[in-house]
SEVEX-254502 format. One record per atom (N, C-alpha, C): residue number from 1; residue in three letters; chain; atom name; z, x, y. Coordinates in Angstrom, 2 decimals. Last residue first. Layout:
i=NUM	aa=ALA	ch=A	at=CA	up=Z	east=X	north=Y
...
END
This chain:
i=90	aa=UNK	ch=A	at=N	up=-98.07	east=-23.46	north=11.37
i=90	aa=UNK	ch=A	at=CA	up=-99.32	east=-23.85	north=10.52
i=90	aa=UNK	ch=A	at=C	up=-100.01	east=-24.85	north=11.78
i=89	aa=UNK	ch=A	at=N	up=-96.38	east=-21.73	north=12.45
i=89	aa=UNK	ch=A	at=CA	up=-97.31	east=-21.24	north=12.33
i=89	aa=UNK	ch=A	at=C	up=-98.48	east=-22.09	north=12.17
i=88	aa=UNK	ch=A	at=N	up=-93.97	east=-23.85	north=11.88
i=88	aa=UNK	ch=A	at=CA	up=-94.78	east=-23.21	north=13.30
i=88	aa=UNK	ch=A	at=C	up=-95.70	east=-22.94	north=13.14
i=87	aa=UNK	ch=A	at=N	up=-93.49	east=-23.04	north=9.07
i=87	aa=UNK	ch=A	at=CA	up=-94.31	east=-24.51	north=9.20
i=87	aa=UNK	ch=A	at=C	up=-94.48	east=-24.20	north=10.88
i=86	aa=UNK	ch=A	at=N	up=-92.84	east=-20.25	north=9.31
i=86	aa=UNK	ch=A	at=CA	up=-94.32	east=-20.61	north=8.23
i=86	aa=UNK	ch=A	at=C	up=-94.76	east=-22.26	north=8.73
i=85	aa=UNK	ch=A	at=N	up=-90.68	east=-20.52	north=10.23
i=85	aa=UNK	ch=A	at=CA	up=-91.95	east=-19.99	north=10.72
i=85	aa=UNK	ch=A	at=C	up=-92.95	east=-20.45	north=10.73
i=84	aa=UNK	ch=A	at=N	up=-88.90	east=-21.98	north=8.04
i=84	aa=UNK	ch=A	at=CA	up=-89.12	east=-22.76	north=9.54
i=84	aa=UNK	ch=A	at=C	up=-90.27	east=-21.85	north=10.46
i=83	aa=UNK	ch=A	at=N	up=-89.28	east=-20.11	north=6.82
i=83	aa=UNK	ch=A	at=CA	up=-89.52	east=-21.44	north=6.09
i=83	aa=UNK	ch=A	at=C	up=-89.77	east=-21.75	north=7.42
i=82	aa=UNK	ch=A	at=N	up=-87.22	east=-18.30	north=7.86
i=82	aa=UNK	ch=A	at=CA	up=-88.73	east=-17.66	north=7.63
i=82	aa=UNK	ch=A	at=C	up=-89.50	east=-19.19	north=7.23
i=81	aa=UNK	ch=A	at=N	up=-85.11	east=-19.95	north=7.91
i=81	aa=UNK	ch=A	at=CA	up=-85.56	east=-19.30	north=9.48
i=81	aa=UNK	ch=A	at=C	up=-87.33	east=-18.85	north=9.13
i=80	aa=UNK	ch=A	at=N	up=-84.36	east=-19.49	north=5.46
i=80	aa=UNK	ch=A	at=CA	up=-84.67	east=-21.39	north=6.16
i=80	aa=UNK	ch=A	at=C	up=-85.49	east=-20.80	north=7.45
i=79	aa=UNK	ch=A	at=N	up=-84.27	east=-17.00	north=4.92
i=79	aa=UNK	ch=A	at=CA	up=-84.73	east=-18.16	north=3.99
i=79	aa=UNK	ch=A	at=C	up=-85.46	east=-19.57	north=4.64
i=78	aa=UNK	ch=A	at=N	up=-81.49	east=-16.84	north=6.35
i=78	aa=UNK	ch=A	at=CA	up=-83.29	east=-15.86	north=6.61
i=78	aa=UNK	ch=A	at=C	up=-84.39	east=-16.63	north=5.60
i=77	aa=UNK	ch=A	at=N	up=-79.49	east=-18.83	north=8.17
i=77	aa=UNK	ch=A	at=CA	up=-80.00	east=-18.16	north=6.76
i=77	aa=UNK	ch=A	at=C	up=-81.33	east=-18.12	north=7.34
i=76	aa=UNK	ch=A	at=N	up=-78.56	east=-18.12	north=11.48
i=76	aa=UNK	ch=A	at=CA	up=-79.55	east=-18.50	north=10.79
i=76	aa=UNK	ch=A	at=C	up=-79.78	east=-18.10	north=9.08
i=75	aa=UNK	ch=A	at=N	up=-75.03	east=-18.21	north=11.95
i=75	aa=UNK	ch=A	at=CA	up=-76.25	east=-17.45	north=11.90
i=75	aa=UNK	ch=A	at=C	up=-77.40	east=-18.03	north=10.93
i=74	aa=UNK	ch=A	at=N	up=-72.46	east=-19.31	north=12.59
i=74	aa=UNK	ch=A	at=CA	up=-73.87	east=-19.73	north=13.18
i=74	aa=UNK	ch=A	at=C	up=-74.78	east=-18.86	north=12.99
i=73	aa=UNK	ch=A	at=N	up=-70.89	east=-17.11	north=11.23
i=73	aa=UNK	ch=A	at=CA	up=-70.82	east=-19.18	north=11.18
i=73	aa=UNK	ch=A	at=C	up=-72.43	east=-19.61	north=11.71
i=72	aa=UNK	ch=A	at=N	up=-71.59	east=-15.13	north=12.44
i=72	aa=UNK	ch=A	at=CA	up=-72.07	east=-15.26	north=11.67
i=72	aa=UNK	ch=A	at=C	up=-71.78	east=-16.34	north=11.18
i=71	aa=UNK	ch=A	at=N	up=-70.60	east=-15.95	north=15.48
i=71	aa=UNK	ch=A	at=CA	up=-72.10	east=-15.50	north=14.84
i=71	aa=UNK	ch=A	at=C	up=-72.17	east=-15.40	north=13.49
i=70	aa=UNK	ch=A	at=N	up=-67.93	east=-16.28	north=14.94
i=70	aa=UNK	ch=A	at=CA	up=-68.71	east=-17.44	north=15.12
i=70	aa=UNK	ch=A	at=C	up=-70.01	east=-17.35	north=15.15
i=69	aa=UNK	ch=A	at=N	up=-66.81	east=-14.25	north=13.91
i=69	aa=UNK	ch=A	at=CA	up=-66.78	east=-14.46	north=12.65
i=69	aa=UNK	ch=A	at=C	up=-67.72	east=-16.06	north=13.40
i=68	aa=UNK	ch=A	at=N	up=-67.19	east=-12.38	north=16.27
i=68	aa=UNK	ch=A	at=CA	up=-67.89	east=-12.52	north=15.26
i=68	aa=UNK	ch=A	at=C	up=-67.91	east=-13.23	north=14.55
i=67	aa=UNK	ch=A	at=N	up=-64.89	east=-13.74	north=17.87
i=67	aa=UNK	ch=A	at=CA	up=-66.68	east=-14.02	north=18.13
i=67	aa=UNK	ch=A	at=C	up=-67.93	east=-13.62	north=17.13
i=66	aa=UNK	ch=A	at=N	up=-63.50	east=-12.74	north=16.82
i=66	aa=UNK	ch=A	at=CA	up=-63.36	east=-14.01	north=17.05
i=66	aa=UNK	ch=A	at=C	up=-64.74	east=-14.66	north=17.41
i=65	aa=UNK	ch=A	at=N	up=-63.69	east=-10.33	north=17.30
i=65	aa=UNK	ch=A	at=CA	up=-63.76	east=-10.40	north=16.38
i=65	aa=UNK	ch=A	at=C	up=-63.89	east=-11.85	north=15.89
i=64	aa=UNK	ch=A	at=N	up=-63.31	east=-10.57	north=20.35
i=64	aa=UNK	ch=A	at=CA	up=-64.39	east=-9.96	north=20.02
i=64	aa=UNK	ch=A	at=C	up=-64.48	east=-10.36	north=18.73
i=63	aa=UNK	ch=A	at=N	up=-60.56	east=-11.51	north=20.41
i=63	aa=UNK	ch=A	at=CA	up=-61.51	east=-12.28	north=21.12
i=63	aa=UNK	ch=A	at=C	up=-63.01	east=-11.90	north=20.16
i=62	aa=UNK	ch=A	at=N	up=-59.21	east=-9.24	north=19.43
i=62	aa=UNK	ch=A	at=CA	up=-58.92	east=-10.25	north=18.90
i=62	aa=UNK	ch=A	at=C	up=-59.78	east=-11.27	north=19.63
i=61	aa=UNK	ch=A	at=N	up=-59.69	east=-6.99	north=20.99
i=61	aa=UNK	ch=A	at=CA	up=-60.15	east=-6.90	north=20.01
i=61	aa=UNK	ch=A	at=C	up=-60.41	east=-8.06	north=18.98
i=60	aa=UNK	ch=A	at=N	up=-58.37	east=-7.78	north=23.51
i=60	aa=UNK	ch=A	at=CA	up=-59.88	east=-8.05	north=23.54
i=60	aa=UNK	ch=A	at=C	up=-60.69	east=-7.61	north=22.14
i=59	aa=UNK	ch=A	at=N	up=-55.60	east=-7.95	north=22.46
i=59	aa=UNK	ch=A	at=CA	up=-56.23	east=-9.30	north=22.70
i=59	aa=UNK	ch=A	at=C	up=-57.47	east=-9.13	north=22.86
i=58	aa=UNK	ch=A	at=N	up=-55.77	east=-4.70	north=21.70
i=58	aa=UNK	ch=A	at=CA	up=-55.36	east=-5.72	north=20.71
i=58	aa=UNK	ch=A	at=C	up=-55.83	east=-7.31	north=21.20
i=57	aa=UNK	ch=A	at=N	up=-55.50	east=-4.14	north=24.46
i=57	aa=UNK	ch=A	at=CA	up=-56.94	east=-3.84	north=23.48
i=57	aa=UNK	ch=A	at=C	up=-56.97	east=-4.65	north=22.51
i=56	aa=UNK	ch=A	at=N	up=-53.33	east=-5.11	north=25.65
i=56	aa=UNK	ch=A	at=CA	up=-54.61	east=-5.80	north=26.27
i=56	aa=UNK	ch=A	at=C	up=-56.26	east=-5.46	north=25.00
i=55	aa=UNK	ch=A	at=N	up=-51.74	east=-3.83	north=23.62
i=55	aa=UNK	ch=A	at=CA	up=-51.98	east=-5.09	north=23.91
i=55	aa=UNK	ch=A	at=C	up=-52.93	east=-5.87	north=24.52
i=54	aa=UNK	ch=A	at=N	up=-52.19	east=-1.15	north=25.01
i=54	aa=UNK	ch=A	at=CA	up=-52.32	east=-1.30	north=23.80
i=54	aa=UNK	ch=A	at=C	up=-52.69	east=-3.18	north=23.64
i=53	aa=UNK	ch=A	at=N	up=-51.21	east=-1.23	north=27.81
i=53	aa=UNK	ch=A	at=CA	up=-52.56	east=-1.38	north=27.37
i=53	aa=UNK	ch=A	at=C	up=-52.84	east=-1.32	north=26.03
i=52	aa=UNK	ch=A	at=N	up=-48.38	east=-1.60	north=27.10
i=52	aa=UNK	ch=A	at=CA	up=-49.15	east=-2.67	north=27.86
i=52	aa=UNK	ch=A	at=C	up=-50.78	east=-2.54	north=27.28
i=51	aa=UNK	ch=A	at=N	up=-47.90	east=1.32	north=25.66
i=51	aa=UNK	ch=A	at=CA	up=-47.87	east=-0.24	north=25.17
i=51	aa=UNK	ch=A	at=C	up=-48.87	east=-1.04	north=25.95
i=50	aa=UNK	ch=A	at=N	up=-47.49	east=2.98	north=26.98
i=50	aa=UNK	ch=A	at=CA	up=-48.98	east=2.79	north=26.70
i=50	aa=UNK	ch=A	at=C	up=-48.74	east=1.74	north=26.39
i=49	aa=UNK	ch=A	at=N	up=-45.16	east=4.11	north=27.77
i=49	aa=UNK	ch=A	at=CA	up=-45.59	east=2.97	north=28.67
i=49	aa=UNK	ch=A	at=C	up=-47.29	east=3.09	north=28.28
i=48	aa=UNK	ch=A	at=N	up=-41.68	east=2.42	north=26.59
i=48	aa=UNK	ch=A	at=CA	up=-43.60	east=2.37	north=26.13
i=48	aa=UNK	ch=A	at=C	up=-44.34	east=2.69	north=26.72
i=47	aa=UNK	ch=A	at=N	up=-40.02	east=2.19	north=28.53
i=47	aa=UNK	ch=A	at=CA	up=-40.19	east=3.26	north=27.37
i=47	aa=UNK	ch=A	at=C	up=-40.83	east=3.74	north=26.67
i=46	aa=UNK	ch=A	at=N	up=-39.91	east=2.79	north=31.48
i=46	aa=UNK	ch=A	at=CA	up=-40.57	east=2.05	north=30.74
i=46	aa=UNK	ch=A	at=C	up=-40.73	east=2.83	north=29.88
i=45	aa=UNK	ch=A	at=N	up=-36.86	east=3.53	north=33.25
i=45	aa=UNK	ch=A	at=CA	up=-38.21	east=3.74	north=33.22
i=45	aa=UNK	ch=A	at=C	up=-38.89	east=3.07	north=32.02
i=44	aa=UNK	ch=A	at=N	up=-34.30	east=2.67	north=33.59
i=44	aa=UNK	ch=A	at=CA	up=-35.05	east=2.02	north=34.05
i=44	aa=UNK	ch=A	at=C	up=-36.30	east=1.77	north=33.78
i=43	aa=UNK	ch=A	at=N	up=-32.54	east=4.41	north=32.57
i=43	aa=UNK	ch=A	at=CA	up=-32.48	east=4.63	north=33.81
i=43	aa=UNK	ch=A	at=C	up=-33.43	east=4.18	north=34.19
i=42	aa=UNK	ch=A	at=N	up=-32.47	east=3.42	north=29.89
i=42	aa=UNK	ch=A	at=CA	up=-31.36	east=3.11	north=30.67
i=42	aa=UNK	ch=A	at=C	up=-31.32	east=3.12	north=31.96
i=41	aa=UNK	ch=A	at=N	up=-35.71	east=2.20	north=29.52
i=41	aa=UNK	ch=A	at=CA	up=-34.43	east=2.93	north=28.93
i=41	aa=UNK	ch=A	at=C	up=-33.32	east=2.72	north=29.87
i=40	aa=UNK	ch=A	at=N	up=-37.52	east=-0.66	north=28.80
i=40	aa=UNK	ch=A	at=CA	up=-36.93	east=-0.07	north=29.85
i=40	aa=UNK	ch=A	at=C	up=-35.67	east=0.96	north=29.04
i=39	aa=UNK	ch=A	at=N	up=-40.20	east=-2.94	north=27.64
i=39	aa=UNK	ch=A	at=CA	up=-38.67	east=-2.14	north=27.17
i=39	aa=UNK	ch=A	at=C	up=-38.66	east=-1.05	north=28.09
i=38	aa=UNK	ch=A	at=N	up=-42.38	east=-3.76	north=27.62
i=38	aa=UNK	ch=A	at=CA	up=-41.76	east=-4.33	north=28.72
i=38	aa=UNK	ch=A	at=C	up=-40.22	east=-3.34	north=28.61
i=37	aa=UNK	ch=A	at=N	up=-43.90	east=-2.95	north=25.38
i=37	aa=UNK	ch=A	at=CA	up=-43.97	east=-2.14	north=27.08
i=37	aa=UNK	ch=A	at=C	up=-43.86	east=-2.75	north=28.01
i=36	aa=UNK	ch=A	at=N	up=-42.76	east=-4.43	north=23.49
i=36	aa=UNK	ch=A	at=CA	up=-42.22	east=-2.85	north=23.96
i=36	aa=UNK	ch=A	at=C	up=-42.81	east=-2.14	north=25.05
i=35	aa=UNK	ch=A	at=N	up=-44.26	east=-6.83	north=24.02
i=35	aa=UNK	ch=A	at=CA	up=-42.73	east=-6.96	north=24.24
i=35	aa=UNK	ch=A	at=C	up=-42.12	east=-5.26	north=24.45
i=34	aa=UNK	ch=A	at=N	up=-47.12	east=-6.22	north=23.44
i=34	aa=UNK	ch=A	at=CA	up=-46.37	east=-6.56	north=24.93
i=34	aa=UNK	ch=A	at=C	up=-45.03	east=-6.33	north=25.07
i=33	aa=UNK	ch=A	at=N	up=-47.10	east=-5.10	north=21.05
i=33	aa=UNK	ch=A	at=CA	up=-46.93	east=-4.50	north=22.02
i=33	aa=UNK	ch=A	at=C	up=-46.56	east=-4.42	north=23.54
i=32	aa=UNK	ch=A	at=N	up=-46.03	east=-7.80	north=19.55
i=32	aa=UNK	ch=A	at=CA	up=-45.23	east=-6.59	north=19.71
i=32	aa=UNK	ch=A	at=C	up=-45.54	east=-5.21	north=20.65
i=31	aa=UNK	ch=A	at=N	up=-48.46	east=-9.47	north=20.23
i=31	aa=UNK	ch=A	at=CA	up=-46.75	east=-9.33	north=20.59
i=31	aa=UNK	ch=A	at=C	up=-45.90	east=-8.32	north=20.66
i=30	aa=UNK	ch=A	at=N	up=-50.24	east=-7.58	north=18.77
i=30	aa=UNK	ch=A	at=CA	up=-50.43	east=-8.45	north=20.72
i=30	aa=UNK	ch=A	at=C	up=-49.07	east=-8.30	north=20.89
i=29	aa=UNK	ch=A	at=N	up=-49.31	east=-7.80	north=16.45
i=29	aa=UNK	ch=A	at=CA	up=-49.67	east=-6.65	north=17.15
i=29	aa=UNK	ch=A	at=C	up=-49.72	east=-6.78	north=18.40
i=28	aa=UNK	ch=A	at=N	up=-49.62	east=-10.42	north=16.21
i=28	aa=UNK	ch=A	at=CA	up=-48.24	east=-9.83	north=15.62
i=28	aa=UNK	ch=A	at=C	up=-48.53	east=-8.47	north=16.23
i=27	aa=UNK	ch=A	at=N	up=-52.81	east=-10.42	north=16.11
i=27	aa=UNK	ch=A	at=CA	up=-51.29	east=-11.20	north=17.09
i=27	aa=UNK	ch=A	at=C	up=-50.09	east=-11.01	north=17.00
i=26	aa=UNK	ch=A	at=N	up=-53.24	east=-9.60	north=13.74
i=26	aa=UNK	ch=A	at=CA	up=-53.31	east=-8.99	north=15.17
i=26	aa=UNK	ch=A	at=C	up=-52.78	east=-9.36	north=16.38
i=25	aa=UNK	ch=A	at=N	up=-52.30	east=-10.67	north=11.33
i=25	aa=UNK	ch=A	at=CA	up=-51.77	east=-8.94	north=11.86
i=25	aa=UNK	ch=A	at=C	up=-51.82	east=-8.74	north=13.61
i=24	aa=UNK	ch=A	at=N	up=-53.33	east=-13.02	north=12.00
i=24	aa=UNK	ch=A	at=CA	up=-51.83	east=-12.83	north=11.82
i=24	aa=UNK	ch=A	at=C	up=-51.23	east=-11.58	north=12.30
i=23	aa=UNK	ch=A	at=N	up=-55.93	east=-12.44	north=10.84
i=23	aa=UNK	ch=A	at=CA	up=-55.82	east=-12.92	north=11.68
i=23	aa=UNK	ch=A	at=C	up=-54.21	east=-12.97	north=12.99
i=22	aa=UNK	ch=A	at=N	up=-56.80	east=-11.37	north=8.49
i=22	aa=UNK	ch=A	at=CA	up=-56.09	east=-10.49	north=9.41
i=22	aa=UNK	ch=A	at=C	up=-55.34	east=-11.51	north=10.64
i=21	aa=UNK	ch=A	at=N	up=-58.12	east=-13.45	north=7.53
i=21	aa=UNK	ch=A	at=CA	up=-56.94	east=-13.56	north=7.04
i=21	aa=UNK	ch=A	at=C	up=-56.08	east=-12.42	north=7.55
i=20	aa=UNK	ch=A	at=N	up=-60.36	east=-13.43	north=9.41
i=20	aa=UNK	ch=A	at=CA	up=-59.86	east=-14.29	north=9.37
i=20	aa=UNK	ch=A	at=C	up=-58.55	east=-13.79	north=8.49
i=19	aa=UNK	ch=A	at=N	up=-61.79	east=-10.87	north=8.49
i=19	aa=UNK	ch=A	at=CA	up=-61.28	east=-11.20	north=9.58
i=19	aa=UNK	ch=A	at=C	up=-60.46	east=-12.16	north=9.79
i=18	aa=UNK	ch=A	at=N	up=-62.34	east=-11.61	north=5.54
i=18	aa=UNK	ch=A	at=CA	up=-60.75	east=-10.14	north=6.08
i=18	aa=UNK	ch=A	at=C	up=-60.82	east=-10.32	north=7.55
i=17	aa=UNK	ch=A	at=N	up=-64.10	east=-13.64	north=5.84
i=17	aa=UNK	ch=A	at=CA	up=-62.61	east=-13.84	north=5.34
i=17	aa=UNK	ch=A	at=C	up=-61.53	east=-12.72	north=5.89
i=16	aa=UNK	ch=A	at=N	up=-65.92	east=-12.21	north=7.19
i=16	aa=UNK	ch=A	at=CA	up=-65.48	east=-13.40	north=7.75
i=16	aa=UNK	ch=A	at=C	up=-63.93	east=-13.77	north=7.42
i=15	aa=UNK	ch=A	at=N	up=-66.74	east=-10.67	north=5.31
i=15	aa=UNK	ch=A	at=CA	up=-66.81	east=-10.27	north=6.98
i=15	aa=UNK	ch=A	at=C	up=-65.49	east=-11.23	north=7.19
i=14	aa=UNK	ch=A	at=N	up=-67.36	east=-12.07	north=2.74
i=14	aa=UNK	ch=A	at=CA	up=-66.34	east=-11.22	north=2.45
i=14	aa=UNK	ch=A	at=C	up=-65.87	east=-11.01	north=3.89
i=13	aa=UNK	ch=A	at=N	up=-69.08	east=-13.80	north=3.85
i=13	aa=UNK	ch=A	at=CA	up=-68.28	east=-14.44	north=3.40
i=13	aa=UNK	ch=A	at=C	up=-67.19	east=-13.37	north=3.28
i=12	aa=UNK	ch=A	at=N	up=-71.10	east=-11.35	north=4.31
i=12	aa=UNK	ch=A	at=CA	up=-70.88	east=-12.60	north=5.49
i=12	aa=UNK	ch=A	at=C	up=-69.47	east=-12.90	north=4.94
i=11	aa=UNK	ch=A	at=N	up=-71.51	east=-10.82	north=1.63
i=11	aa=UNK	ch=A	at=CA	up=-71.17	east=-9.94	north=2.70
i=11	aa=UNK	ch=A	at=C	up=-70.79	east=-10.52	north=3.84
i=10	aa=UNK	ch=A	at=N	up=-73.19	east=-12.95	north=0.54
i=10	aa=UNK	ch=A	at=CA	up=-71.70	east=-12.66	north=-0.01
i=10	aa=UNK	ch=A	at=C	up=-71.06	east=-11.77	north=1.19
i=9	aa=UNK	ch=A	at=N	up=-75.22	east=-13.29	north=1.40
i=9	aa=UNK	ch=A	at=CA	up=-74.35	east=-14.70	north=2.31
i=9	aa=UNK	ch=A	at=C	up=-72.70	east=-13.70	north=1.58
i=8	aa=UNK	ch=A	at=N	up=-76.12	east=-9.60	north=3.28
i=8	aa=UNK	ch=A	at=CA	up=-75.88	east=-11.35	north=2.18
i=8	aa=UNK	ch=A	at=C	up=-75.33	east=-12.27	north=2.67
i=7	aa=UNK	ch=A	at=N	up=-77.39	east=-9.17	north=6.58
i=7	aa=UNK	ch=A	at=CA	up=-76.10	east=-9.88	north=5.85
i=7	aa=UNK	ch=A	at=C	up=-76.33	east=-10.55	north=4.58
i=6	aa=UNK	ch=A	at=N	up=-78.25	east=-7.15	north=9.06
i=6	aa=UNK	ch=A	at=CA	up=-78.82	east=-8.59	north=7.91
i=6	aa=UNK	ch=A	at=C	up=-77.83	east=-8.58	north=7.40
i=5	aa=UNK	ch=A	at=N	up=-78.15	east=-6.76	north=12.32
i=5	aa=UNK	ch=A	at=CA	up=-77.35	east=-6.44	north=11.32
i=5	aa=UNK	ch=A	at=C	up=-77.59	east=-7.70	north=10.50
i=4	aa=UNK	ch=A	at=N	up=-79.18	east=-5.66	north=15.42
i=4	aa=UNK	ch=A	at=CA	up=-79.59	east=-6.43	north=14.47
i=4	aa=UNK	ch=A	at=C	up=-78.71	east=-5.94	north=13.25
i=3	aa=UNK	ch=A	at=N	up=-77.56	east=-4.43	north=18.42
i=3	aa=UNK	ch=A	at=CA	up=-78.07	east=-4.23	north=17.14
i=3	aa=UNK	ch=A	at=C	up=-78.11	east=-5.64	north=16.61
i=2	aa=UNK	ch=A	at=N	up=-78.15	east=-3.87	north=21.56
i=2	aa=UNK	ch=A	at=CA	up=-78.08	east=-4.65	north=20.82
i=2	aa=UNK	ch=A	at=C	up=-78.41	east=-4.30	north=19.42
i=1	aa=UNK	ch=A	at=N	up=-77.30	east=-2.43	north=24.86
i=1	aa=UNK	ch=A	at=CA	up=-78.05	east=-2.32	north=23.63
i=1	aa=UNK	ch=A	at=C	up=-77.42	east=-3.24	north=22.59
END
């Protein structure tokens, strides 16, 4: 299933930016979870051991969001899209 979601251009611009200037957090999150669910206690066992998959969520969260901010880069203004109807139509 698929949702439709309209957008000011301001709402877009605000989307786009806190994704983008997170950008840092979430790779700093990737890292750090990989690296602690590689951490071992003394008698070997893995000290994290959700970590790993924490990290894998953190990189497919960081893809996904990555993909938003390129739909809405590429999203049709509704203005030009309805303009560009109207001359189909005619």
């Amino acid at each position: 299933m698929a949702k439709v979601i309209t957008l000011t251009n301001e709402q877009a611009a605000a989307l786009t930016t806190y994704i983008l200037i997170t950008t840092r957090y979430r790779e700093r999150e990737i890292e750090a979870s990989a690296r602690l669910g590689l951490e071992t206690n003394d008698d070997g066992a893995i000290k994290y051991p959700n970590m790993l998959d924490n990290a894998e969520w953190w990189r497919i969260t960081h893809r996904e969001l990555a993909g938003i901010v390129a739909q809405v880069d590429n999203a049709p203004d509704l203005e030009n899209a309805k303009q560009q109807r109207q001359r189909a139509d005619r």
